[in-house]
N, C-alpha and C positions, 0 to 999 in steps of 0.2 A: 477509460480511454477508448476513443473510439478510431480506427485505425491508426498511422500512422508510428514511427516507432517512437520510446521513449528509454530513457536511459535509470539504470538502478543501479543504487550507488549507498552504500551504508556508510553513515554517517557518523554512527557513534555503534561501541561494540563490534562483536561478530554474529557473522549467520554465513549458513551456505546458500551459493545461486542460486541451488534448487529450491532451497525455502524461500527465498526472495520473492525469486520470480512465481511458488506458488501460492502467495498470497498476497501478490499482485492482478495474480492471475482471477482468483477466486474473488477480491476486492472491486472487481470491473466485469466481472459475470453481471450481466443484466437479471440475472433471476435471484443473487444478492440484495436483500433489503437493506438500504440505506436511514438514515435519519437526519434531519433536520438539513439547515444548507450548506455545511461542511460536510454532508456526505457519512455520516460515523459509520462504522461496522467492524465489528468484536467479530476478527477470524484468529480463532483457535487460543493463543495467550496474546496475540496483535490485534492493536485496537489503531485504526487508519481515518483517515480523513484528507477531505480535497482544499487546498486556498487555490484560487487560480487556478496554475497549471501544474503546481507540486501536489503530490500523493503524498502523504509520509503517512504511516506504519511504526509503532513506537511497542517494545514490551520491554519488561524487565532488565534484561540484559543489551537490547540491540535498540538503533533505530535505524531505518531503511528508509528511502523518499526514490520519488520517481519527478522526471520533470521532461514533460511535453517542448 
């Protein structure tokens, strides 16, 4: 995401904000390597990807999405 704000919202499971938001944060670092055109990237046990204008973030116990 490139400015503007966007809203994070777990969807399924729990997580804390702080984790939320730090690997949304780390997911949108431009020095983040990306793959293919969904965007993949495997941060930490979350594995994220972009459709459009939703993020989602999915691990074992949680799933998080972000939407511009």
């Amino acid at each position: 995401m490139t400015g503007g704000r966007a809203t994070v919202q777990v969807v399924r499971g729990r997580t804390s904000c702080v984790e939320a938001m730090s690997v949304f944060e780390k997911y949108n670092d431009p020095d983040t390597p990306a793959e293919g055109t969904a965007g993949l990237v495997v941060i930490g046990h979350w594995t994220c990807g972009t459709h459009g204008t939703i993020t989602t973030c999915t691990s074992k116990i949680a799933t998080i999405r972000t939407h511009r």
